[in-house]
KEKE-3310 file (N, C-alpha, C; in steps of 0.2 Angstrom, whole numbers, plus 5000, padded with zeros to 4 digits):
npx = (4861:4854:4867:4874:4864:4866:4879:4880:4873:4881:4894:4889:4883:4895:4906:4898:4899:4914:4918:4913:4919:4932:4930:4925:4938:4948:4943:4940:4956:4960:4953:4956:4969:4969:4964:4970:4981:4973:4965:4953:4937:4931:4937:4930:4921:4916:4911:4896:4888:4876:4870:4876:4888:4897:4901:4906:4919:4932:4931:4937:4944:4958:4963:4966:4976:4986:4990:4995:5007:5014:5015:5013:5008:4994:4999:5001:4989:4982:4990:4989:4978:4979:4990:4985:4976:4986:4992:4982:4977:4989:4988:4976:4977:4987:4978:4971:4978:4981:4968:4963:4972:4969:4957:4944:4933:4923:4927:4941:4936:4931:4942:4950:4941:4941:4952:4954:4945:4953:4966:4959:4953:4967:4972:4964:4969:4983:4989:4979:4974:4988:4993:4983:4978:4968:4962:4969:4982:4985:4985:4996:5006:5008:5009:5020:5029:5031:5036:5022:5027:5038:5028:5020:5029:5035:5025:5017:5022:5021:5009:5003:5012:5005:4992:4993:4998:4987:4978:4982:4987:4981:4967:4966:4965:4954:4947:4949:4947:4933:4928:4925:4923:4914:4917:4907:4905:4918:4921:4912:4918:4930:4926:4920:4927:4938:4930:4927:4940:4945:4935:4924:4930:4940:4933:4933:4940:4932:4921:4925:4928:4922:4914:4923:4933:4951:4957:4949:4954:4960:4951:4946:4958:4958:4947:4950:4960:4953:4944:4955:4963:4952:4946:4962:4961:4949:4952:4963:4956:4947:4956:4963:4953:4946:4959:4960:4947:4951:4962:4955:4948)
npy = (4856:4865:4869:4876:4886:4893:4895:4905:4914:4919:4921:4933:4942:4942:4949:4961:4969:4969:4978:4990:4991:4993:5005:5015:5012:5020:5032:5037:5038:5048:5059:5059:5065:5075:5082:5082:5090:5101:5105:5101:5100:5088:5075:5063:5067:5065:5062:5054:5048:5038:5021:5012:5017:5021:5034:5040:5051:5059:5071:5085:5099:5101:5110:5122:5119:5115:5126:5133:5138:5123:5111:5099:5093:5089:5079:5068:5069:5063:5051:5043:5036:5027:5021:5017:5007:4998:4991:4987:4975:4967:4963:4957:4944:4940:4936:4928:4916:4912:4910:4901:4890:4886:4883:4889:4893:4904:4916:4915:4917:4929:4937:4934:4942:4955:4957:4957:4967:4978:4975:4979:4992:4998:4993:5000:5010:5011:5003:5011:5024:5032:5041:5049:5070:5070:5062:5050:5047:5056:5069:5065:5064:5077:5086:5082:5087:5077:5064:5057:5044:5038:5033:5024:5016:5010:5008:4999:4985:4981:4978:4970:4959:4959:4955:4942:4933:4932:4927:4915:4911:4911:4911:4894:4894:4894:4888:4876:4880:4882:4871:4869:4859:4856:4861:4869:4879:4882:4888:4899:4907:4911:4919:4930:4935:4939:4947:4958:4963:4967:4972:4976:4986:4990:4999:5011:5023:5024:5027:5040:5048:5049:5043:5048:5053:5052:5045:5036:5022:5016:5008:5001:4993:4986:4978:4969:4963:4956:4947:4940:4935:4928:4919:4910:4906:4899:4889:4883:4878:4869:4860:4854:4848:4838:4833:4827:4819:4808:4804:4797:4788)
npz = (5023:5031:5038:5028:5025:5037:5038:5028:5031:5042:5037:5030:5038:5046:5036:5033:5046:5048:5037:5042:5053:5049:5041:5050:5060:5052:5047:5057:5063:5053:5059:5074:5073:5067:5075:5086:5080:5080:5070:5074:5082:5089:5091:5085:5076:5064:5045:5042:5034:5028:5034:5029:5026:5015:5011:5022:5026:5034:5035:5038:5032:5022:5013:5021:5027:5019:5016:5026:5038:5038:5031:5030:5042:5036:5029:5038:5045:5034:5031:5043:5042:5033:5038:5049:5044:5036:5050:5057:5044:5047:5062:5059:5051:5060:5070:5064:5061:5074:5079:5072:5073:5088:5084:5086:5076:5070:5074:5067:5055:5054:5060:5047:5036:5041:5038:5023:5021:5026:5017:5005:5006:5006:4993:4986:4985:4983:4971:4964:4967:4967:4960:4960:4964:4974:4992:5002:4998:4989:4998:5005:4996:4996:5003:5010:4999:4988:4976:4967:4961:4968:4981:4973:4967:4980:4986:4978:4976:4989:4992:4983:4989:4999:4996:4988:4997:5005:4996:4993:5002:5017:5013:5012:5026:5031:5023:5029:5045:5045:5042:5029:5014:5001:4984:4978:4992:4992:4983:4981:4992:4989:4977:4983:4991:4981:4975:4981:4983:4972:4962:4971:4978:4969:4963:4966:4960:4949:4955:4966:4957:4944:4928:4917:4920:4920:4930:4929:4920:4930:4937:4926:4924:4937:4935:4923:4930:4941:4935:4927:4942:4948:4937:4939:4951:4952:4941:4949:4961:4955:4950:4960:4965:4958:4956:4969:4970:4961:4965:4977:4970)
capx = (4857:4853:4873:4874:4862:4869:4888:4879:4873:4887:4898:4885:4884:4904:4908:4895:4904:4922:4918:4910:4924:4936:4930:4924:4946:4950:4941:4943:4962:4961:4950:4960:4975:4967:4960:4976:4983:4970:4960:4944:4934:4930:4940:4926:4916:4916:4905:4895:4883:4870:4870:4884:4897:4898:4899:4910:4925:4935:4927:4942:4947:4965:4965:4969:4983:4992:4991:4998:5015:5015:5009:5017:5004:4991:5000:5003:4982:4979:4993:4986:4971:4984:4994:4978:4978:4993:4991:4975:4979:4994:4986:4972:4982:4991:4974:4970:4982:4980:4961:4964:4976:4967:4949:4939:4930:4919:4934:4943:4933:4929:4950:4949:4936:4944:4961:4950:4945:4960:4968:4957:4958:4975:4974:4960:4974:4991:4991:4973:4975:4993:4993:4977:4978:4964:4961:4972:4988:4986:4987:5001:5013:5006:5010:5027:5031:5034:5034:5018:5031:5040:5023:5020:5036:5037:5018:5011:5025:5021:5002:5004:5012:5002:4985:4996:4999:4980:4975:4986:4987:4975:4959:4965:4965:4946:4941:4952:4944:4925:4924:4922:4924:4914:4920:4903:4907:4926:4921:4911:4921:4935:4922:4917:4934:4942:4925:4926:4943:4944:4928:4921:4936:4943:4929:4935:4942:4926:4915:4926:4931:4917:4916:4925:4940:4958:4960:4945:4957:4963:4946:4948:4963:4956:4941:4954:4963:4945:4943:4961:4963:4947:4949:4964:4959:4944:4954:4966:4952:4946:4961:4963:4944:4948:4964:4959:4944:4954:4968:4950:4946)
capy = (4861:4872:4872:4879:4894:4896:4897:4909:4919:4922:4926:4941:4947:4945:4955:4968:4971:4969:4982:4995:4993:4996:5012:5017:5014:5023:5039:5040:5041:5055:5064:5060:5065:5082:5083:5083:5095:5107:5107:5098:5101:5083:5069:5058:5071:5064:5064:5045:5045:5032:5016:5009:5019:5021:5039:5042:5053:5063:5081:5088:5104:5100:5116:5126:5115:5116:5134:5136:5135:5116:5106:5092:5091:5088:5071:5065:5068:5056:5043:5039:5030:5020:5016:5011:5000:4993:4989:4978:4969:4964:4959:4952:4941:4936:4935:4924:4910:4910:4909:4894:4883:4886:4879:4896:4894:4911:4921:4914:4919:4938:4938:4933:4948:4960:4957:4957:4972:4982:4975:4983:4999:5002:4992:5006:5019:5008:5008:5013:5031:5033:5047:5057:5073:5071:5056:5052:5047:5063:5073:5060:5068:5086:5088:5080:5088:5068:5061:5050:5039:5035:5030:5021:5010:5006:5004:4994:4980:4978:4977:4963:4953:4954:4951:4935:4930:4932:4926:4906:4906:4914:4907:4890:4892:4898:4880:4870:4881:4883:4866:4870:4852:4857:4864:4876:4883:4885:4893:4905:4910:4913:4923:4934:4939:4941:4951:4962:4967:4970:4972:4983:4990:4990:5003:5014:5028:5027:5032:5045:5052:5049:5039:5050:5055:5050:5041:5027:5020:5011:5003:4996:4990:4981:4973:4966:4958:4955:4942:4936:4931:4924:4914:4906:4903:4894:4883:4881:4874:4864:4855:4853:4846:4834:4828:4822:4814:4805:4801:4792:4783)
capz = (5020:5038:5040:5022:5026:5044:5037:5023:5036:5048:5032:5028:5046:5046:5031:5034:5053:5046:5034:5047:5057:5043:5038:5056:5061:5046:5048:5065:5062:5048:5063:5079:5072:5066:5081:5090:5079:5082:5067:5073:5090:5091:5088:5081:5073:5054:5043:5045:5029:5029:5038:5025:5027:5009:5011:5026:5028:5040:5039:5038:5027:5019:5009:5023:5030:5014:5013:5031:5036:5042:5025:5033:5045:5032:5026:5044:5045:5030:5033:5047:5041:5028:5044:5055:5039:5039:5055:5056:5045:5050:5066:5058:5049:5065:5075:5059:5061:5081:5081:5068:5078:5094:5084:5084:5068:5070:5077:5064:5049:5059:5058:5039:5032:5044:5034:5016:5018:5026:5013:5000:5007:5004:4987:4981:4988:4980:4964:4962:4966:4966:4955:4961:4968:4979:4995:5007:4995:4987:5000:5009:4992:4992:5010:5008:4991:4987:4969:4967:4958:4976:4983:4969:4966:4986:4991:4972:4977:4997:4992:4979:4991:5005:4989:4985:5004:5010:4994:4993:5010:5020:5011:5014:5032:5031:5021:5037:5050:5044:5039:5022:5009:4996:4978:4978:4997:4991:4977:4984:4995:4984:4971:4985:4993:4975:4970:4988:4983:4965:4962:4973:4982:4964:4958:4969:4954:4947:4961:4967:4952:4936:4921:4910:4923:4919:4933:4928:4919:4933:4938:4921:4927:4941:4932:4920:4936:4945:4931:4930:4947:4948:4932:4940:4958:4950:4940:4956:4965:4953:4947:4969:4967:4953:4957:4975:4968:4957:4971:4979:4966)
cpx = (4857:4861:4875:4871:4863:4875:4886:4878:4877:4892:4897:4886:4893:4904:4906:4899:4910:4922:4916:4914:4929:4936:4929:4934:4949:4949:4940:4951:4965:4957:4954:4967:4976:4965:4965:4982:4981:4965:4952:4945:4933:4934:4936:4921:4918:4911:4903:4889:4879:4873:4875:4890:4899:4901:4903:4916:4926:4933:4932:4944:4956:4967:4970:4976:4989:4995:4995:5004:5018:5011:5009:5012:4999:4992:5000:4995:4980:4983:4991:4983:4975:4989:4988:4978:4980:4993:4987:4975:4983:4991:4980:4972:4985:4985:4971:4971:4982:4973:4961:4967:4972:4957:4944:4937:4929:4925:4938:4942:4932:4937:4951:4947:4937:4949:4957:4950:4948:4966:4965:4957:4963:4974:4972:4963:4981:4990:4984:4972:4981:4994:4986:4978:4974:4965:4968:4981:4990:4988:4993:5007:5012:5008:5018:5030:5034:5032:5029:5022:5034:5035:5022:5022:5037:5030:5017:5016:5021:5013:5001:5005:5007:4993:4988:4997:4993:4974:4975:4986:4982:4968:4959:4965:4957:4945:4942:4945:4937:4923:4922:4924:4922:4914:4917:4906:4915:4925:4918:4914:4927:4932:4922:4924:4939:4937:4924:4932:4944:4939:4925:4927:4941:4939:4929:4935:4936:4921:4917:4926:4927:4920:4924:4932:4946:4959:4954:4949:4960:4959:4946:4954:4960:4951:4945:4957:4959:4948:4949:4962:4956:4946:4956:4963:4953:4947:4961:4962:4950:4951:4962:4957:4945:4953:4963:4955:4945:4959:4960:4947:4951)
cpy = (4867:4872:4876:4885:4896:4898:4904:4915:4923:4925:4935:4944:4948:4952:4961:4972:4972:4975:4988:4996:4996:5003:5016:5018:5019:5030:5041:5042:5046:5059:5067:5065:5074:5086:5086:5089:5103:5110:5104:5098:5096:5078:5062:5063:5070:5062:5055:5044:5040:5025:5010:5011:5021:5030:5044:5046:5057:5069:5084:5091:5102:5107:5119:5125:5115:5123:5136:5133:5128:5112:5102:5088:5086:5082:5066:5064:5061:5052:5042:5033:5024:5015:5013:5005:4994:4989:4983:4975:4965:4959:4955:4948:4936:4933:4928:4915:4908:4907:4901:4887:4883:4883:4885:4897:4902:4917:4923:4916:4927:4939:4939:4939:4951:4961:4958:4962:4979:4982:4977:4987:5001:4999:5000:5012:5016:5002:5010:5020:5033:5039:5052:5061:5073:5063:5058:5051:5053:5067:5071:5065:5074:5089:5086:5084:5082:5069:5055:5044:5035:5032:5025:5012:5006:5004:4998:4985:4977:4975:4972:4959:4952:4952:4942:4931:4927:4928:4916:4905:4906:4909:4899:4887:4892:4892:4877:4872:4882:4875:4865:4864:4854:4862:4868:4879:4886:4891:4901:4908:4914:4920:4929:4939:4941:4948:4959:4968:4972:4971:4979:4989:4995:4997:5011:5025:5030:5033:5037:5049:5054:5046:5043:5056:5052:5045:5034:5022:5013:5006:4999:4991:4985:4976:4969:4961:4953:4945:4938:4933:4925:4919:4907:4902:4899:4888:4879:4878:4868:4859:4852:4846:4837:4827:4825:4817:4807:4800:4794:4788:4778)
cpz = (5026:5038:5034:5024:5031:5043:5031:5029:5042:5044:5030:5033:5047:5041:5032:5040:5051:5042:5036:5050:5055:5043:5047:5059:5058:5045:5054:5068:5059:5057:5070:5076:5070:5072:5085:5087:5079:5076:5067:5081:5094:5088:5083:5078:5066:5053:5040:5039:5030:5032:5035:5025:5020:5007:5016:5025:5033:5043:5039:5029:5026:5015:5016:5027:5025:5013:5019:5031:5039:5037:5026:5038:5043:5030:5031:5044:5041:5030:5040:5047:5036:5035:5048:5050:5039:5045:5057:5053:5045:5055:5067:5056:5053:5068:5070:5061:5067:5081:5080:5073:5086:5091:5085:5078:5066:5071:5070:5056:5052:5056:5050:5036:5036:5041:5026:5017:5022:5019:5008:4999:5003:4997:4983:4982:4982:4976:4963:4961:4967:4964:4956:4967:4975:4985:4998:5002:4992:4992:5006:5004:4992:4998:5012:5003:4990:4982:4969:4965:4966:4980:4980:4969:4971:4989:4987:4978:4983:4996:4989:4983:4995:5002:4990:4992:5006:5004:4991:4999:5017:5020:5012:5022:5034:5029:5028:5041:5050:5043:5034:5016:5004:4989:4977:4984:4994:4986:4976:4986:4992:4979:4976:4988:4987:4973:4975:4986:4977:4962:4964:4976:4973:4959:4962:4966:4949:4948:4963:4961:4942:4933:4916:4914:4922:4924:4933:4924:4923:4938:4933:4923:4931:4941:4929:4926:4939:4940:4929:4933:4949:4945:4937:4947:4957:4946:4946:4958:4963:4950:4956:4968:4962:4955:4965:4974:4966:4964:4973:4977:4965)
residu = (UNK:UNK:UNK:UNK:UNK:UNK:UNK:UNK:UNK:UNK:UNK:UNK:UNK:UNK:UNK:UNK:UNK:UNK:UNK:UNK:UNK:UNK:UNK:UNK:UNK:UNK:UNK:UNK:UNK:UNK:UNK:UNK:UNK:UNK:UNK:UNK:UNK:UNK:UNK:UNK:UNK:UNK:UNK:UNK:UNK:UNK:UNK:UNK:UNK:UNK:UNK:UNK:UNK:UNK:UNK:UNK:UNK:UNK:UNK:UNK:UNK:UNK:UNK:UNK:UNK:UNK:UNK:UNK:UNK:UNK:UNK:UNK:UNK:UNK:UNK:UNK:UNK:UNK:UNK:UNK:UNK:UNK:UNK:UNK:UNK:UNK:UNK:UNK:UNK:UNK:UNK:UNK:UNK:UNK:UNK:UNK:UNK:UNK:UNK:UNK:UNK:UNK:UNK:UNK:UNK:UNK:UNK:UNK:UNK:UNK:UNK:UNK:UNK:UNK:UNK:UNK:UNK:UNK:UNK:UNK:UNK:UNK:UNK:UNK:UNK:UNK:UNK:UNK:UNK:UNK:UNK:UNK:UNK:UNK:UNK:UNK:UNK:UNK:UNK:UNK:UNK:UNK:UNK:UNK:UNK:UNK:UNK:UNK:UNK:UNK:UNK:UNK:UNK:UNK:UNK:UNK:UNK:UNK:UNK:UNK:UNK:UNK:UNK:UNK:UNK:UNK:UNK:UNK:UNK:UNK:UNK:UNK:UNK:UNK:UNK:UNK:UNK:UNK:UNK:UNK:UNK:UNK:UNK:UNK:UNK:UNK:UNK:UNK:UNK:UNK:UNK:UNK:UNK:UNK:UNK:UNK:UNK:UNK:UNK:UNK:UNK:UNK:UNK:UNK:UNK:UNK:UNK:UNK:UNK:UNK:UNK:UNK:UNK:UNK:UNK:UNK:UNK:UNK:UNK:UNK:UNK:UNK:UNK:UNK:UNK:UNK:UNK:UNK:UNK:UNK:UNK:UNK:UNK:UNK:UNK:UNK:UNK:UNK:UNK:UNK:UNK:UNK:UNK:UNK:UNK:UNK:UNK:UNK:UNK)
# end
C-alpha cells in the first residue's frame, strides 16, 4: 500500500517536471534562434503564462519575417523547437534503456515521461496540424513555399513508428524497472501514457483552433485512436495477465 502511493507520487511529480521541461526546451529554441537572427533582444524572453505552461510560446512575431526578404528564416525559427524534439527524444529513449540495465528505477521512469511527451509534441504537430496555417509546421511550409502534403507524407510515418516503439516497447521496460507486477499498476500506466498523448496532446486542434474550426476534425481523429489504442493495449495486457496465471496454475 505506502509503495503504491509512493510510486503514485513520484509518477505525478515526474510527469508534471518532464512536461515543464518539454515546453520550456521547445520555446526556448523558437526564441534562441530568433534571437540569433536578430528578431528578439533576449534569448529567453517568451511568453511563460501560468505555472503550467499551458499558455507558453516564443513571443515572436512571424508576420514580419514572412514579409521580409528571408521567409526562410521564419521556418528555420519554428523548426527548431520540432528538432529540439526530435532530439530529446531520441536521447531520452537512449537514456531510457541505459538507466534500465544499470538499475536506476527513478532515472529510469524521469527518461520514460520525458520521451512521452516529446513525442506528443510532435504528434500534435504531425499529422495533427499538418495542414494548418498557423504553429510551428505552418510556418515550417510557408517559409519554405513547401507543400503541407511533403510534411505530411514524410513526418505522419516517422511519428507512427516511434508511438509503436515507445508504445510495445518502451512501456515494458517501465514495468521491469519500477517493479511493477500488478495488472491495475500496468494498467494505469498504460491508461495515462496512451491518455497524455492522444488525449490531451491529441486535443491540441481544438484548443488552438475552436470547436467549429476545420481543423477539429483531427482531434476527433485522435479521440477515435485514444480509444483504439487503449482498447487494445488493455486486452494486451490482459491476455499477458491471464495467460501467465494460467501457465502458474
Amino acid at each position: 500500500m505506502i509503495r503504491g502511493i509512493r510510486l503514485l507520487f513520484i509518477t505525478i511529480l515526474t510527469v508534471i517536471l518532464a512536461h515543464h521541461l518539454m515546453v520550456l526546451f521547445h520555446e526556448w529554441s523558437h526564441s534562441v534562434i530568433g534571437w540569433l537572427f536578430g528578431y528578439k533582444a533576449h534569448p529567453f524572453a517568451i511568453h511563460y503564462g501560468d505555472w503550467t505552461l499551458i499558455h507558453a510560446d516564443e513571443n515572436i512575431d512571424y508576420e514580419p519575417i514572412f514579409q521580409s526578404s528571408s521567409p526562410w528564416k521564419a521556418s528555420f525559427i519554428a523548426g527548431a523547437a520540432l528538432l529540439t524534439n526530435v532530439l530529446l527524444l531520441l536521447a531520452s529513449r537512449k537514456g531510457l534503456r541505459q538507466s534500465a540495465s544499470r538499475r536506476q528505477p527513478f532515472l529510469t521512469q524521469a527518461c520514460f515521461w520525458f520521451a512521452v511527451f516529446n513525442l506528443a509534441e510532435l504528434y500534435s504537430y504531425m499529422p495533427l496540424r499538418a495542414f494548418s496555417s498557423g504553429g510551428d509546421v505552418g510556418h515550417v511550409e510557408i517559409g519554405l513555399g513547401m507543400s503541407a502534403w511533403i510534411g505530411f507524407i514524410m513526418g505522419t510515418p516517422l511519428i507512427g513508428w516511434q508511438l509503436v516503439e515507445l508504445l510495445t516497447k518502451d512501456l515494458p521496460i517501465i514495468y521491469q524497472a519500477m517493479a511493477i507486477k500488478s495488472i491495475g499498476s500496468k494498467l494505469y500506466y498504460t491508461a495515462l501514457t496512451v491518455s497524455i498523448i492522444f488525449g490531451l496532446y491529441g486535443s491540441a486542434p481544438l484548443f488552438y483552433y475552436g470547436l467549429l474550426a476545420p481543423q477539429t476534425r483531427w482531434s476527433l481523429f485522435s479521440a477515435v485512436v485514444w480509444v483504439v489504442v487503449l482498447t487494445l493495449l488493455i486486452r494486451l495486457e490482459m491476455g499477458k495477465h491471464y495467460h501467465k496465471r494460467d501457465t502458474l496454475d
